[in-house]
PLY file of the C-alpha trace (Angstrom):
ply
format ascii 1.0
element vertex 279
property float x
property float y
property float z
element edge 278
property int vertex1
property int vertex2
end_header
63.87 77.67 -58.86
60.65 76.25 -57.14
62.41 75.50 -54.51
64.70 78.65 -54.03
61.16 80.82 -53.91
59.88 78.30 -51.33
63.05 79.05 -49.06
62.63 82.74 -49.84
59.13 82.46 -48.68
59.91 80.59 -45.53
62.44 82.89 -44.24
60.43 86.31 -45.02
57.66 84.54 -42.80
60.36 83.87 -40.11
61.45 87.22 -40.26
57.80 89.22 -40.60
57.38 86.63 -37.46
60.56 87.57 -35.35
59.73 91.40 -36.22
56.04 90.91 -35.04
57.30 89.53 -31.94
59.86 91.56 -30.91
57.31 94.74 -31.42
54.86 92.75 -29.23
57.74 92.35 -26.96
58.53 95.88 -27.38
54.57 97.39 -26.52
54.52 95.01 -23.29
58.12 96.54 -21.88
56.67 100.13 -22.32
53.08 99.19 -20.95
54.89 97.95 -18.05
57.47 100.76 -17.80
54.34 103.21 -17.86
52.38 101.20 -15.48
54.59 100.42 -12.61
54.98 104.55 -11.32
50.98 104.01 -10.41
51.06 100.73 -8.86
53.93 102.23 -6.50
51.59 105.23 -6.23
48.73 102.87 -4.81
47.98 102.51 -1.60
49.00 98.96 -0.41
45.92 96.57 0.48
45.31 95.56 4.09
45.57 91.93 5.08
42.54 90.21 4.35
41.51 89.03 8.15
39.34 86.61 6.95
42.80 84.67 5.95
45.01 82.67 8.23
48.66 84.22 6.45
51.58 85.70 8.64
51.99 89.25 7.80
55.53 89.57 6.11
57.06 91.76 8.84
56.67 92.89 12.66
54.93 96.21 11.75
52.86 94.63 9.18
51.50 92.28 11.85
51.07 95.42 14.54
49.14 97.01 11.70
46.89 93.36 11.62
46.48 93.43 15.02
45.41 96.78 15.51
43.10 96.28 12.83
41.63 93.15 14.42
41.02 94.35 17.84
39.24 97.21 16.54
36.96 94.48 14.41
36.54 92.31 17.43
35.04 95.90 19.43
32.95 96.78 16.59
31.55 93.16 16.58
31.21 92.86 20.51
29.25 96.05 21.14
26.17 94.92 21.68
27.38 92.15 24.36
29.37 94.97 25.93
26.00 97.13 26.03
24.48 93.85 27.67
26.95 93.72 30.31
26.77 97.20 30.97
23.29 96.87 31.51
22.77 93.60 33.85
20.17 94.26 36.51
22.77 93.64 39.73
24.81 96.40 38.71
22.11 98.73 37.92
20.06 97.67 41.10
23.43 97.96 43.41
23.30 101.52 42.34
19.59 102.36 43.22
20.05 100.67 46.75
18.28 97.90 45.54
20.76 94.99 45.95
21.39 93.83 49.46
25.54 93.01 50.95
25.35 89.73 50.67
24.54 90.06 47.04
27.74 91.87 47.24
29.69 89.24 49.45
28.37 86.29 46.88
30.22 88.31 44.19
33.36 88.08 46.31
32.93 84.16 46.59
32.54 83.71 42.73
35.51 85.92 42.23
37.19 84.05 44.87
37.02 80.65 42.54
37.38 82.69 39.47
40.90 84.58 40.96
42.39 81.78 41.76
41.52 79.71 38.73
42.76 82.89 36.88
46.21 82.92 38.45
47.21 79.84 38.10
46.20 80.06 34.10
48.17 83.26 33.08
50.87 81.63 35.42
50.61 78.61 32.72
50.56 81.39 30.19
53.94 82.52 30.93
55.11 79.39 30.39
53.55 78.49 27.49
54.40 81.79 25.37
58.09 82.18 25.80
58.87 85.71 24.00
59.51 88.59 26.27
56.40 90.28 24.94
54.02 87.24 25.92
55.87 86.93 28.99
55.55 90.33 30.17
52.21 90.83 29.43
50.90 87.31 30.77
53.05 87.39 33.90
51.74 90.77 35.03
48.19 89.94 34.60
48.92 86.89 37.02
51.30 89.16 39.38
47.67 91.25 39.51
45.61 87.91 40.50
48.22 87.90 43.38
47.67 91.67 44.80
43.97 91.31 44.23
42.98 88.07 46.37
44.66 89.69 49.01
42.46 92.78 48.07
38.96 90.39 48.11
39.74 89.32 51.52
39.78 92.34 52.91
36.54 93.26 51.07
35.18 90.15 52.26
36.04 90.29 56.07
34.66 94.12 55.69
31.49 92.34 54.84
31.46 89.80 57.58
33.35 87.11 55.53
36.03 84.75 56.31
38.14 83.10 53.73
36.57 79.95 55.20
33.44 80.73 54.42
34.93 82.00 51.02
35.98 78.65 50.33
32.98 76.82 51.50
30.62 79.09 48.97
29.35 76.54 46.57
29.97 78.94 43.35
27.20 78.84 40.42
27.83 77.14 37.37
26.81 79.84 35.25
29.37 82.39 37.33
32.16 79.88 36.46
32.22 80.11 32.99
34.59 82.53 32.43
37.44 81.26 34.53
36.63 78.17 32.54
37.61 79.47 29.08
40.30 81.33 30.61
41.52 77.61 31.68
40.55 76.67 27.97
42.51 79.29 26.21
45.84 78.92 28.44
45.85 75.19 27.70
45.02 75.34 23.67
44.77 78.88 22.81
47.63 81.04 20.54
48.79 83.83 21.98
47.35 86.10 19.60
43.51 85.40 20.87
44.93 85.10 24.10
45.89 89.32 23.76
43.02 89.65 21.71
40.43 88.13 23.98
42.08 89.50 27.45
42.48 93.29 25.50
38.86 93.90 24.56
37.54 91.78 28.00
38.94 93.57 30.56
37.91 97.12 29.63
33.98 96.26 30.23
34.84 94.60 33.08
36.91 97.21 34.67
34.26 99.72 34.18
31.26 97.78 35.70
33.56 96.79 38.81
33.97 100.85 38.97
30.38 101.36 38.91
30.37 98.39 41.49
33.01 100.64 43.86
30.97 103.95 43.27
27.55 102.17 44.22
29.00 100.78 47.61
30.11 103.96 48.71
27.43 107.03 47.61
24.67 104.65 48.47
25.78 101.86 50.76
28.13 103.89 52.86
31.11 102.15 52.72
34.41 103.53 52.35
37.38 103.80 49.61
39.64 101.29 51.72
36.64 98.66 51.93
35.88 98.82 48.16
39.48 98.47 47.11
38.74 95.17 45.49
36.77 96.55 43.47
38.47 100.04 42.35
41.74 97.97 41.40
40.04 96.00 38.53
38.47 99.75 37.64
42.30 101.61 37.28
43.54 101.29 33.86
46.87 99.10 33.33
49.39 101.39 31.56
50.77 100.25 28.56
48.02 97.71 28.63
46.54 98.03 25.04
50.36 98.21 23.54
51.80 95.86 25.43
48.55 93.18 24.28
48.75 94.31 20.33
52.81 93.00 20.90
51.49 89.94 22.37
49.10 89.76 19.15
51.71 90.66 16.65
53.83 87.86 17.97
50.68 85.55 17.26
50.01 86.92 14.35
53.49 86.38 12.63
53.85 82.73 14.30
51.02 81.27 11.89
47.82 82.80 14.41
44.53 82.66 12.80
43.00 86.39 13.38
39.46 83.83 12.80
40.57 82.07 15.90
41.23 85.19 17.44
37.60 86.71 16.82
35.56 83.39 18.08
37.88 83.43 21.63
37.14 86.96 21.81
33.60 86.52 21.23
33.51 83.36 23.81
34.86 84.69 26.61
32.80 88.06 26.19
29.99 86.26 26.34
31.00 84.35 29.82
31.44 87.67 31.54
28.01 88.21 30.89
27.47 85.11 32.19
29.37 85.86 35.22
27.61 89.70 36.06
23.84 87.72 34.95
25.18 84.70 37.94
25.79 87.35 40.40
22.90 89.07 40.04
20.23 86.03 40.64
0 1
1 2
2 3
3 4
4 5
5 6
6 7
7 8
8 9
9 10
10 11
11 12
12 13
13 14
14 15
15 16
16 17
17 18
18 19
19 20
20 21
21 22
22 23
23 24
24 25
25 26
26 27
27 28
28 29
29 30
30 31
31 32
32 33
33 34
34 35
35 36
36 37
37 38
38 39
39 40
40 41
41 42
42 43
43 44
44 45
45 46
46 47
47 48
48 49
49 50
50 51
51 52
52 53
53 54
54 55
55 56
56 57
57 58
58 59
59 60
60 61
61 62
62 63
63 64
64 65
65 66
66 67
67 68
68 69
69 70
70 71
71 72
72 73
73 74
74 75
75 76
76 77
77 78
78 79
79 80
80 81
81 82
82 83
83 84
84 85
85 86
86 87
87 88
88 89
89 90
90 91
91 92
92 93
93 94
94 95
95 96
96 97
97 98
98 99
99 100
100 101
101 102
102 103
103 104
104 105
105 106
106 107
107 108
108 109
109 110
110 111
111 112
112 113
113 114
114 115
115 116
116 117
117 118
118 119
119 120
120 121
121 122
122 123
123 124
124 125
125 126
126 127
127 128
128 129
129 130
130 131
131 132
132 133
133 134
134 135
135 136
136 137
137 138
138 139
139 140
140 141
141 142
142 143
143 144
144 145
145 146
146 147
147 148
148 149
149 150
150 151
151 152
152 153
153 154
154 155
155 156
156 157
157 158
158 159
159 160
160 161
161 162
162 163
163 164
164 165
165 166
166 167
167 168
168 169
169 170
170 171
171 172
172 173
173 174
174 175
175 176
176 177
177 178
178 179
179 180
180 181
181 182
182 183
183 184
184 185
185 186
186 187
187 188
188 189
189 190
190 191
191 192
192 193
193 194
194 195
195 196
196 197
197 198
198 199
199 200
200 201
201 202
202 203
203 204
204 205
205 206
206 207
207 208
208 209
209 210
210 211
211 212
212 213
213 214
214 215
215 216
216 217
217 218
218 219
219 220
220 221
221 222
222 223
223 224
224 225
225 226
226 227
227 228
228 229
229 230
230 231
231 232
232 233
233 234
234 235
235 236
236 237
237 238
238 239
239 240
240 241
241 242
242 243
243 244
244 245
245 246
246 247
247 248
248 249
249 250
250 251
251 252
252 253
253 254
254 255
255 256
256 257
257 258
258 259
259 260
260 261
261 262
262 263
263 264
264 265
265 266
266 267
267 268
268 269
269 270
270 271
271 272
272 273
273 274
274 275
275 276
276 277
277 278
């Protein structure tokens, strides 16, 4: 009888147990049932840049890359402002700088175009998918059109390409085509876009200001300054056509850390370069 109770006991544990369980079960299906309508409701949560992930899909990674470049401006402002702000440029438009101020800028950007070509020309190479190689290739087809471009400005001021090739170029003026050198050899192509998105903009506007000085104060004309107003035009398509490059990056395994600290690098050789000219 002792033991029949026992058995009776047993089983009417197993059973309040099995009950308690399934109700448990029961509560966490209806929790969940209730819950999931708000987490679909949620806004999703951007890529944390800070982590070196590929984004699941090509518009997730446009999304990333968007989101990066407009970090990597934020952070750069205040070397932008600096380059902006060298004392050549802002000289060249009071009539303080002399020509051959002018003319030593041509023989640093003679080195520096040159270098420049053949590195996006080893960037086309290197990146193999069509957006990489339309983006890369045209910046080098651009090196092309402007050399011929700085040797017109240079014979306009009196200079051969001999005596463009026999400037001894400054160290500090070099940097730049240096880490350009740097990045096509061991850089991704997502701070490749990155770096050559955010560079050229500052660049392009001081060579403007460059173009606009010559002409209302020195007196020369649009043809002479050509060099110069090419790098100012705008490339159309430019900022799409580098976020593609970036995306492609981006969902190979790029590092959008990586991508920041060659931005940062090479923004920090232009100053170099418009500080070089300038002493």
């Amino acid at each position: 009888m002792a033991t029949t109770h026992h058995r009776f006991h047993t089983f009417r544990s197993v059973a309040g147990g099995r009950s308690s369980t399934l109700a448990l079960r029961m509560t966490l299906v209806l929790a969940i049932a209730l819950l999931l309508p708000l987490v679909a409701a949620m806004p999703a949560t951007a890529a944390d840049l800070t982590v070196c992930k590929a984004p699941g899909s090509l518009a997730a990674a446009r999304a990333e890359a968007r989101r990066l470049v407009a970090e990597i401006r934020t952070d750069l402002a205040p070397v932008e402002d600096e380059i902006r702000n060298v004392p050549f440029v802002s000289d060249l438009e009071a009539g303080r700088a002399s020509l051959d101020q002018v003319a030593d800028l041509l023989g640093e950007q003679y080195s520096i175009i040159r270098s420049d070509w053949g590195s996006f020309s080893h960037m086309v190479t290197r990146f193999d998918d069509p957006a990489s190689r339309q983006f890369f290739g045209g910046i080098a087809g651009g090196e092309a059109l402007a050399l011929d471009l700085l040797l017109d400005a240079a014979a306009r001021l009196g200079r051969t390409e001999e005596d463009l090739a026999a400037y001894e170029p400054k160290p500090k003026g070099q940097t730049y085509p240096s880490r350009v050198a740097w990045i096509a050899l061991y850089g991704d192509r997502a701070s490749a876009g990155a770096s050559f998105l955010v560079n050229f903009a500052v660049f392009g506007e001081n060579m403007g200001r460059v173009q606009r000085a010559l002409i209302d104060v020195y007196g020369l004309s649009e043809e002479d300054t050509a060099f110069f107003g090419f790098f100012a035009e705008p490339i159309p398509g430019f900022e799409d056509d580098a976020i593609d490059v970036i995306a492609a990056g981006l969902l190979r395994g790029a590092c959008p850390r990586e991508a920041k600290r060659s931005a940062r690098l090479l923004q920090a050789y232009e100053l170099d370069f418009w500080q070089a000219v300038g002493e």
